[in-house]
TIPATOR-132053 format. One line per 2 residues: number of its first residue (from 1); their letters; for each residue x, y, z of C-alpha. Coordinates in steps of 0.001 Angstrom, whole numbers. Layout:
<recs>
NUM = a = X:Y:Z ~ ... .
</recs>
This chain:
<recs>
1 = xx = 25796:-12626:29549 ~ 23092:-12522:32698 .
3 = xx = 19528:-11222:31601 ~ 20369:-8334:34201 .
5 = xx = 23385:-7320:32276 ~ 21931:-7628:28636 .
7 = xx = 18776:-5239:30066 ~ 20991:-2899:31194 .
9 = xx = 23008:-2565:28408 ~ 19772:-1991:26078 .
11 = xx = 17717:96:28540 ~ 15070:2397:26686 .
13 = xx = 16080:5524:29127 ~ 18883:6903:26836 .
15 = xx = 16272:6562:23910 ~ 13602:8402:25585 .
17 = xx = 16128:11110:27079 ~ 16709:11895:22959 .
19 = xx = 13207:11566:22083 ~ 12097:13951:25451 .
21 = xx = 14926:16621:24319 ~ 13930:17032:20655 .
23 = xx = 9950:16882:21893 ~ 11252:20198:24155 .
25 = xx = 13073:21751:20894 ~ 9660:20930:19201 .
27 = xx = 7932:22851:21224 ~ 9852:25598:21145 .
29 = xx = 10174:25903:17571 ~ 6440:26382:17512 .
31 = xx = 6794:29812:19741 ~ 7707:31677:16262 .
33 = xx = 4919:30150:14766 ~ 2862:31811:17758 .
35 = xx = 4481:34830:16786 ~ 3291:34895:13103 .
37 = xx = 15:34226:14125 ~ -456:36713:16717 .
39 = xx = 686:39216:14233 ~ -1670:38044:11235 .
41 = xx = -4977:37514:13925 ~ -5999:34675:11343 .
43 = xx = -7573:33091:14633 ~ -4999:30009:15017 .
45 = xx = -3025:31642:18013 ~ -5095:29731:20206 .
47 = xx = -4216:26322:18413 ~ -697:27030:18123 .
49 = xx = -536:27850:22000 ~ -2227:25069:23135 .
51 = xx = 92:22512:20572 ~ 3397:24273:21968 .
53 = xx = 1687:23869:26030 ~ 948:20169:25594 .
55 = xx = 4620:19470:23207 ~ 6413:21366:26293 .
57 = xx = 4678:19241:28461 ~ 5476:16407:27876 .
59 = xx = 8991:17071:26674 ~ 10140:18662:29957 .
61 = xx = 8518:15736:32020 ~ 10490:13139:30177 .
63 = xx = 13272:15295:30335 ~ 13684:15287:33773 .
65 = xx = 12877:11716:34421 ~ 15335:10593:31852 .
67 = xx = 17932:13069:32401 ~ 21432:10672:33623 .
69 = xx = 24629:10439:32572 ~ 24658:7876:29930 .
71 = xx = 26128:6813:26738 ~ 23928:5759:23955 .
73 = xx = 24974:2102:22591 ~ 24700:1588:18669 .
75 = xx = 21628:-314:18924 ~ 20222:2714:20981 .
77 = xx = 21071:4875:18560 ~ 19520:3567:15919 .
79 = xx = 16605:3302:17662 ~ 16303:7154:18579 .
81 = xx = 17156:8259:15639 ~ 13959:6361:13896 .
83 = xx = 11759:6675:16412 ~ 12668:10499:17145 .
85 = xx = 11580:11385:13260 ~ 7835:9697:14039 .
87 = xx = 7620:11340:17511 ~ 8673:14995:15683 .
89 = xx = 5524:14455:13394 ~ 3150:12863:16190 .
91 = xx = 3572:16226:17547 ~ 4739:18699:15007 .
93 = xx = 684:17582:13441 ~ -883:18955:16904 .
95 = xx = -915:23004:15535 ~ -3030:22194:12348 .
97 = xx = -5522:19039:13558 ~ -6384:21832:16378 .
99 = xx = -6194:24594:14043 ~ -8462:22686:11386 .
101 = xx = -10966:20046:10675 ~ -8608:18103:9056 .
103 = xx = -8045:14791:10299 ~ -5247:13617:12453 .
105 = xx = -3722:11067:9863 ~ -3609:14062:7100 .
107 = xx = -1932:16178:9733 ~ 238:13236:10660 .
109 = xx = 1603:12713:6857 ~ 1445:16356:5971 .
111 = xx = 4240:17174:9364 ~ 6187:13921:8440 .
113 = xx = 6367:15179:4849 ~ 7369:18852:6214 .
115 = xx = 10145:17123:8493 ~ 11691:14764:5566 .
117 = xx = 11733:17596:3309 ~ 9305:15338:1046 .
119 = xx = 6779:17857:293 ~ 4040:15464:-825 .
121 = xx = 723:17279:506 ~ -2497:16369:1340 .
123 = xx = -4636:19894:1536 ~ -6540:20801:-1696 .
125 = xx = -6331:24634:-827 ~ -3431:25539:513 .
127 = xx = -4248:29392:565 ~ -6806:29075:3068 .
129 = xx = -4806:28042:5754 ~ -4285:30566:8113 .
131 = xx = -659:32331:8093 ~ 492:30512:11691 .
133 = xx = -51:27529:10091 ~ 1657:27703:6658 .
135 = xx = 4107:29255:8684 ~ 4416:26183:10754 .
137 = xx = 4336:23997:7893 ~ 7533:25544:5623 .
139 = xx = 8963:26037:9275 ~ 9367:21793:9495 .
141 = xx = 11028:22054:6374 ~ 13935:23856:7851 .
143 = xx = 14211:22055:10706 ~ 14365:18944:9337 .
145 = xx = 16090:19931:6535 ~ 19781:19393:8244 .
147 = xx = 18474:16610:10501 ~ 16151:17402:13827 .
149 = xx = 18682:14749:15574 ~ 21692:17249:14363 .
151 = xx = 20320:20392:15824 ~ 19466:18490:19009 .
153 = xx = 22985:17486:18931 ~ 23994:21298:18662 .
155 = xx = 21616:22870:20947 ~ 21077:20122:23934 .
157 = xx = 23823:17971:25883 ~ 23854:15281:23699 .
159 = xx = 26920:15742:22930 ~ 30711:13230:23173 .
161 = xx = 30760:10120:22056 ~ 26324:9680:21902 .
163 = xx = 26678:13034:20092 ~ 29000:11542:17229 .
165 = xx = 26759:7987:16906 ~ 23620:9959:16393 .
167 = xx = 24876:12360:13739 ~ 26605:9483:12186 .
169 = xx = 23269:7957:12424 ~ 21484:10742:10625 .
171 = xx = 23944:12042:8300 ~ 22352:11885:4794 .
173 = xx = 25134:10072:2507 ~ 27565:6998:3031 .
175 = xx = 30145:9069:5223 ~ 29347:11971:7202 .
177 = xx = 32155:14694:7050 ~ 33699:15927:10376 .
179 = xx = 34549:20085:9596 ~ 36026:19914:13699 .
181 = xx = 37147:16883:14990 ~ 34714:17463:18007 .
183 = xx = 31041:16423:16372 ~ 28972:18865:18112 .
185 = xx = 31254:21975:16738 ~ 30873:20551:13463 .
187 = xx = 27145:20099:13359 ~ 26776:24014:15073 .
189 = xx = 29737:25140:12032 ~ 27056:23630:9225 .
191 = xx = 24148:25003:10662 ~ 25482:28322:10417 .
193 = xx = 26635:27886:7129 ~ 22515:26972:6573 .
195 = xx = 21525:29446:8242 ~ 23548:31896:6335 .
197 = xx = 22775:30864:3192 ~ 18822:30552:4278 .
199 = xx = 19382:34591:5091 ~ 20996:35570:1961 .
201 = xx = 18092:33568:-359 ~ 15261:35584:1997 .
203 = xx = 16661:38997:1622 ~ 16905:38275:-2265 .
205 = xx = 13595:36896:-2436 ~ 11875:40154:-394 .
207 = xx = 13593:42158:-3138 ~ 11619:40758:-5679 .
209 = xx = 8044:40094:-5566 ~ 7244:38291:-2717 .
211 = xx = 6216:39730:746 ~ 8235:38738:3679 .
213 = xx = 6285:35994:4356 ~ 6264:34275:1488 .
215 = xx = 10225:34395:994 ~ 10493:33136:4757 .
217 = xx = 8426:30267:3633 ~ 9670:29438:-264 .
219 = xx = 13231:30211:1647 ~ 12188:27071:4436 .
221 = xx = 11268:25058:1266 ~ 14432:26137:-926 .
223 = xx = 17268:25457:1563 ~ 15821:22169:3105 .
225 = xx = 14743:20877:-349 ~ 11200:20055:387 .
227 = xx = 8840:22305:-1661 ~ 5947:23124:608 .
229 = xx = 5126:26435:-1130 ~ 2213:28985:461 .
231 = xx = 541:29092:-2917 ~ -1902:26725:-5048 .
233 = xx = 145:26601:-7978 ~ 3883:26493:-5925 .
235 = xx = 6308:29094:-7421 ~ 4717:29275:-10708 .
237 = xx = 1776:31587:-8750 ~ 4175:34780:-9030 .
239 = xx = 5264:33913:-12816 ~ 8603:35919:-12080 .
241 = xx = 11568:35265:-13521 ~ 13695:36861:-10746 .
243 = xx = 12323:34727:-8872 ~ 12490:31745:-10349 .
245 = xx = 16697:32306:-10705 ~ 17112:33034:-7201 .
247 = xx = 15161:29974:-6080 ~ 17063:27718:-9068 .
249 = xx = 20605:28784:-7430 ~ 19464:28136:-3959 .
251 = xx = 18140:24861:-4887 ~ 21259:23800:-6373 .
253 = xx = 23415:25182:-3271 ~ 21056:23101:-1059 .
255 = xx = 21606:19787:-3042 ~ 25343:20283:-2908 .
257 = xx = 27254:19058:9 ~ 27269:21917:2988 .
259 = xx = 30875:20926:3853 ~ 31911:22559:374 .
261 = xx = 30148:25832:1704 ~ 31809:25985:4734 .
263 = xx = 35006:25810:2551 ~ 33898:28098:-349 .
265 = xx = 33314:31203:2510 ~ 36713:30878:3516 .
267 = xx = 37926:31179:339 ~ 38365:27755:-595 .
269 = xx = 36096:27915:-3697 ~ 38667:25136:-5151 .
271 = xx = 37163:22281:-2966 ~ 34168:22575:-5333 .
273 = xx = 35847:21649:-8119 ~ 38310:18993:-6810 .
275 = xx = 35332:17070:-5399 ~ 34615:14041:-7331 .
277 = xx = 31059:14095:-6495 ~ 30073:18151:-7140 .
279 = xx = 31763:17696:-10848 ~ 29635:13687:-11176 .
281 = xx = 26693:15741:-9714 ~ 26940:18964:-12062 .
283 = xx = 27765:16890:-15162 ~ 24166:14811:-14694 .
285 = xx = 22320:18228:-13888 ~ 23790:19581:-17068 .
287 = xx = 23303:16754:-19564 ~ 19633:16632:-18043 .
289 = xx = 19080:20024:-19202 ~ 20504:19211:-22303 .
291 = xx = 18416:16695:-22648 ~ 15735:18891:-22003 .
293 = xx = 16501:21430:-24186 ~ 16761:18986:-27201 .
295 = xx = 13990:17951:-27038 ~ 12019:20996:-26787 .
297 = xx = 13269:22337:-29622 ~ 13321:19254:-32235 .
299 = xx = 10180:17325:-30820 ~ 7162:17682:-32796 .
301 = xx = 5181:17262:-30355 ~ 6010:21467:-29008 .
303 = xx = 5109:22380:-32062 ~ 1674:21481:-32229 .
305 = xx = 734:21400:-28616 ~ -1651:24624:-27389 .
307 = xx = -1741:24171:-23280 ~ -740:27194:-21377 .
309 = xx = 2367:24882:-20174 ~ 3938:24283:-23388 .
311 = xx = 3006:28259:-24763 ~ 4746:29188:-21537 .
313 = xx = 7776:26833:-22216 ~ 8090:27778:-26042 .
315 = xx = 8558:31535:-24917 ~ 11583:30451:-21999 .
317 = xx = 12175:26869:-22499 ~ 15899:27310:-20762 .
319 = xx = 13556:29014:-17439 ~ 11491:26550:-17456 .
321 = xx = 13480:23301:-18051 ~ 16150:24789:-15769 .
323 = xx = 13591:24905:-13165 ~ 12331:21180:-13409 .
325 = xx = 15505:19511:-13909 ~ 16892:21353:-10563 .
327 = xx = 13762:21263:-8679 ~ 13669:17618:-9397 .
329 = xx = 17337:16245:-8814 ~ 17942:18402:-5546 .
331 = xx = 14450:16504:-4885 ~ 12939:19758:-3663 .
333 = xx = 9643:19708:-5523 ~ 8532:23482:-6458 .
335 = xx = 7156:23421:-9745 ~ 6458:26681:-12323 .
337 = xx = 5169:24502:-14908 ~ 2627:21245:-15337 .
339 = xx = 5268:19342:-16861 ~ 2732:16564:-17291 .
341 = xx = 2076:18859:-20310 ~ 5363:18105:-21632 .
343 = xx = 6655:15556:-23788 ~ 6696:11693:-22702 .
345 = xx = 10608:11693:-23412 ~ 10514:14542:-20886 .
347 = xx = 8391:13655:-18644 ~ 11058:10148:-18306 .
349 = xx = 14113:12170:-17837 ~ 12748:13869:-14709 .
351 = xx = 11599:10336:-13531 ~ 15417:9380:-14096 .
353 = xx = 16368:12097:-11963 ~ 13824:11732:-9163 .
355 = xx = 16213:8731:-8456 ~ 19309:10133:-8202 .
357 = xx = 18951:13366:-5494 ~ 21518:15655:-3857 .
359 = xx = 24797:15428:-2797 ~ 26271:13331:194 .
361 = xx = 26088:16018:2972 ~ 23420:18361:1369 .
363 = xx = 19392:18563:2126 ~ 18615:16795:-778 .
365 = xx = 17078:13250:-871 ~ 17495:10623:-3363 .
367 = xx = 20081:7937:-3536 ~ 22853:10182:-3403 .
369 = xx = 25230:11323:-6488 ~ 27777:9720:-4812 .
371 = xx = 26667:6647:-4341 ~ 25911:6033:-7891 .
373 = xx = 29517:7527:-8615 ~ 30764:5055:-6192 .
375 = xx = 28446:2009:-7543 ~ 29523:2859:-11045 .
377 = xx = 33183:2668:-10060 ~ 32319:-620:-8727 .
379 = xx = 30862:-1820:-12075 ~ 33976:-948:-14681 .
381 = xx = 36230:-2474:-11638 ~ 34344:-5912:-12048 .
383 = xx = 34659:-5617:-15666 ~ 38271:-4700:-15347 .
385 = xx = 38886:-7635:-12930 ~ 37102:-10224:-15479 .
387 = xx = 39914:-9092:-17811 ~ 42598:-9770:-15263 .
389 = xx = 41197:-12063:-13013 ~ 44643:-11594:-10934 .
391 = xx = 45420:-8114:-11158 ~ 44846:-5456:-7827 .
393 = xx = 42067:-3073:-8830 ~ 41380:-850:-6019 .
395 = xx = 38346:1565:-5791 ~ 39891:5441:-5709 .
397 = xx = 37711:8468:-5139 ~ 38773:11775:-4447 .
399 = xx = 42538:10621:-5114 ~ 41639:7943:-2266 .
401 = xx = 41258:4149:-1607 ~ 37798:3060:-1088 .
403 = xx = 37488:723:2041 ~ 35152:-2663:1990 .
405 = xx = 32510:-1091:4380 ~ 31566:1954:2171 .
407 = xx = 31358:-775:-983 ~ 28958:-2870:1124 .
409 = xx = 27172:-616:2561 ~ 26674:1032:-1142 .
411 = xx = 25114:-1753:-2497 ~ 23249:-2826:574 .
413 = xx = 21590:431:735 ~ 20514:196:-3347 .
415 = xx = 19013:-3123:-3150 ~ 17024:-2038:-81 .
417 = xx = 16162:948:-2307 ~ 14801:-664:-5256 .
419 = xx = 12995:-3408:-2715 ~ 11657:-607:-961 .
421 = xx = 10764:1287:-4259 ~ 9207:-1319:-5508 .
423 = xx = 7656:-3031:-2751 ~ 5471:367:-2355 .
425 = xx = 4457:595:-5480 ~ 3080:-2985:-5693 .
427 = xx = 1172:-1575:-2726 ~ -191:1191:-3705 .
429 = xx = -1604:-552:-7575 ~ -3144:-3459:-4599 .
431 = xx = -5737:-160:-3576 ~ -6519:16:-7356 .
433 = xx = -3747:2991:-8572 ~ -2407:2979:-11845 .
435 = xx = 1367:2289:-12488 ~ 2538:5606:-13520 .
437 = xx = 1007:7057:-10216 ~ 1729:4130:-8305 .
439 = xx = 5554:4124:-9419 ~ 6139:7749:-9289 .
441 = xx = 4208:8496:-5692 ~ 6799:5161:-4405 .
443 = xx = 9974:7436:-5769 ~ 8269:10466:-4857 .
445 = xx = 7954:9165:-942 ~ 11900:7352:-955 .
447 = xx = 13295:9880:-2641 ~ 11227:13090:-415 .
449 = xx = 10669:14539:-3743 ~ 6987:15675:-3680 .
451 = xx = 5054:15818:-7174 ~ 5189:12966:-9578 .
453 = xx = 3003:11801:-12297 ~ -590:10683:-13553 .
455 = xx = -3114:11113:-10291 ~ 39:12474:-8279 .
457 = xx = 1410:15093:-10638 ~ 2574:18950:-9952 .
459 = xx = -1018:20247:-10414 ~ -2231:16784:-7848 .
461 = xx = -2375:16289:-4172 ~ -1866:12992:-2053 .
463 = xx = -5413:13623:-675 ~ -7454:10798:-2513 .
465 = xx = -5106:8040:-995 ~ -7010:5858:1989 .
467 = xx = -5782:6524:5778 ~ -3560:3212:5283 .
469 = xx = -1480:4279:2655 ~ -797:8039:3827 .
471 = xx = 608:6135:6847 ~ 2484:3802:5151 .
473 = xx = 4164:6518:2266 ~ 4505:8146:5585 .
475 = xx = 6498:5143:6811 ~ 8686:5392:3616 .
477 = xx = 9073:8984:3566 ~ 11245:8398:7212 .
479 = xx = 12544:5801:5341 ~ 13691:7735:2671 .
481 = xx = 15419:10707:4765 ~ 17313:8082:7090 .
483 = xx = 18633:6718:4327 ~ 17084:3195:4908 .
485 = xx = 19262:1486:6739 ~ 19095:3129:9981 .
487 = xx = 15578:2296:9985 ~ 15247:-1219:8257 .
489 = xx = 18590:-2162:10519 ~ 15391:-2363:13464 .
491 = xx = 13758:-5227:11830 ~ 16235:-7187:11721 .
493 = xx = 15770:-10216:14557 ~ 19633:-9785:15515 .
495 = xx = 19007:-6099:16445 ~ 16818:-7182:19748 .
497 = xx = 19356:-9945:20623 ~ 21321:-9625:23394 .
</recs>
């Protein structure tokens, strides 16, 4: 191949068209923002305007320099998809560093966190902020929630063949179901089906305790799984138990996959319960809780403890361990409780579940229920086959075969997974952290969970960490929400060859 041809065929133009049409949606987004702050008159209008001026900017300028007919190759793809998650939070941080004194790199991880649903934050008062910007902040939740690239996808003319790749791309799971065989209906049919959802969990919340406001916000946080919450102490502040149902159910609907919600409101409420995954998924949410449960009743260690946590959790323990164990496996992060109060034994189980996540399909993080359905399948096969060395022991799932590619790329994705997990927390005990914090602020960022334990736990912020680490758990955080091999694919010295 000539060197003319080869820079052709990977030409940065279709990359930057991507990244210049979700900088435009970007900017936009931030005009409701405006709105919320202009009705408020907490002062930030002024911030927010000039963020969504400059984010306009420069998204309609590349726009129309980039703006050709052109189909994005796989390597392309790739490459827009990763970098379009970092140029999201180099801009979605604009409306608090000019709001605030905080510094850009906070800013910088506290957007990334809000756009991969992680929920990790950096500000020590959170009810200070003026209402634009918490507005703002549960806003990126929900539009990162389903994937910025997918609503791009939806609302700009992205769509055909590039359309497919980079929703493919995106998709959080091993396969990315196709509602409509034409990708762009199916990505506008599921974010309807969010957005319908998102409206029935805000109505219920405004019924209860909360003001509009803070339902919009916990309702952001709920559906996209991310847990930014407007309050101090997170969902435990209104110490309701209406609302702590409403948000457990939510959470639960967002960790399940979306394409069984589409089904369900037709009617189809069987697809729930012939999926493979939902009834894997359900069964470790309810032994969990079992778990739980268990142990708060036979451990000694209830029965002599005094905090306000464990008084609180003797008087509902099903409330509160409900709560956790949901909050924790859809990896959305709201806490009502300090569950670093709570047993050892407990505290473990919700470390188990930090790893496992949603649903294929759903908002949640994590490795994916179905993965580890899939990889345990794999396991009893081998086992199977070193019993009959010569017998044909296909993979089935869902009543189906299981090709090669969705094996490999199963257990390609966990090894990077653990490397990744573990490679960041050898990092972070370099700068001098302890393990527990160390181990559970690595899952917390790979996983987009939010709280974890010891110097990072539910009543903790990430603030403490140095500038190089909030960008590099910022790193893995992206990571994390592309599912990790869209993003480590780019380091790989094959990618750049011709």
């Amino acid at each position: 191949m000539s060197k003319h041809s080869s820079t052709k065929r990977f030409s940065i133009i279709p990359t930057l068209n991507v990244l210049a049409a979700l900088t435009l949606f970007i900017g936009l987004a931030m005009a409701l923002s405006l709105v919320v702050s202009i009705a408020y008159g907490d002062g930030d209008s002024v911030a927010l305007l000039k963020a969504m001026i400059i984010t306009l900017s420069i998204g309609a300028l590349g726009y129309a320099f980039t703006r050709h007919p052109h189909v994005l190759a796989p390597r392309q793809v790739f490459l827009s998809v990763s970098l379009s998650w970092i140029s999201a939070s180099l801009f979605g941080a604009l409306p608090m560093f000019l709001a605030t004194d905080i510094s850009y790199t906070d800013c910088f991880f506290e957007a990334m966190s809000g756009f991969t649903t992680t929920g990790a934050s950096i500000l020590t008062d959170i009810e200070s902020l003026p209402h634009g910007i918490l507005f703002w902040r549960s806003f990126t939740h929900w539009l990162g929630g389903m994937g910025i690239i997918v609503f791009t996808v939806t609302v700009m003319p992205l769509a055909g063949r590039s359309g497919t790749l980079l929703f493919a791309a995106e998709a959080p799971g091993p396969v990315s179901d196709k509602i409509t065989p034409r990708i762009s209906e199916t990505a506008k049919l599921l974010y309807m089906v969010y957005a319908l959802i998102s409206v029935a969990e805000f109505i219920l919340l405004w019924l209860g305790p909360m003001n509009w406001f803070d339902s919009a916000c916990h309702t952001f946080g709920t559906m996209a799984t991310g847990g930014f919450s407007t309050k101090n102490a997170s969902v435990a502040y209104f110490e309701s138990a209406y609302v702590d149902w409403v948000i457990i159910f939510f959470m639960i609907l967002a960790g399940t996959n979306f394409s069984l919600h589409y089904f369900g409101l037709h009617g189809k409420l069987i697809r729930y319960f012939k999926s493979r995954e939902w009834q894997f998924w359900m069964s470790i949410l309810g032994i969990a809780l079992g778990f739980m449960l268990i142990d708060f009743f036979v451990s000694p260690f209830y029965e002599s403890g005094g905090s306000a946590a464990i008084t609180a959790l003797k008087a509902e323990p099903l409330r509160q361990a409900a709560f956790q164990v949901v909050s924790i496996i859809t990896t959305t992060g709201f806490v009502t409780a300090d569950f670093e109060q709570w047993s050892y034994y407990a505290q473990f189980t919700l470390f188990g579940l930090m790893f496992v996540g949603g649903m294929a399909g759903s908002t949640g993080g994590g490795i994916k229920a179905i993965r580890i359905l899939l990889f345990t399948k794999m396991a009893i096969t081998e086992l199977r086959r070193m019993i009959h060395p010569r017998a044909y022991l296909p993979i089935k799932l869902n009543n189906q075969f299981v090709d090669d590619d969705a094996v490999r790329n199963t257990t390609t994705f966990l090894l990077f997974f653990m490397v990744i997990f573990v490679g960041l927390a050898f990092f972070l005990t370099a700068f001098g952290h302890d393990l527990v914090t160390s181990a559970t602020a690595s899952i917390s960022m790979l996983s987009n969970i939010g709280p974890g334990l010891a110097d990072v736990g539910p009543t903790d912020n990430f603030s403490f960490f140095s500038d190089l680490e909030k960008w590099v758990m910022a790193f893995v955080m992206m990571l994390g929400r592309l599912e990790v091999l869209t993003v480590v694919v780019l380091f790989n010295r094959h990618f750049w060859r011709s």
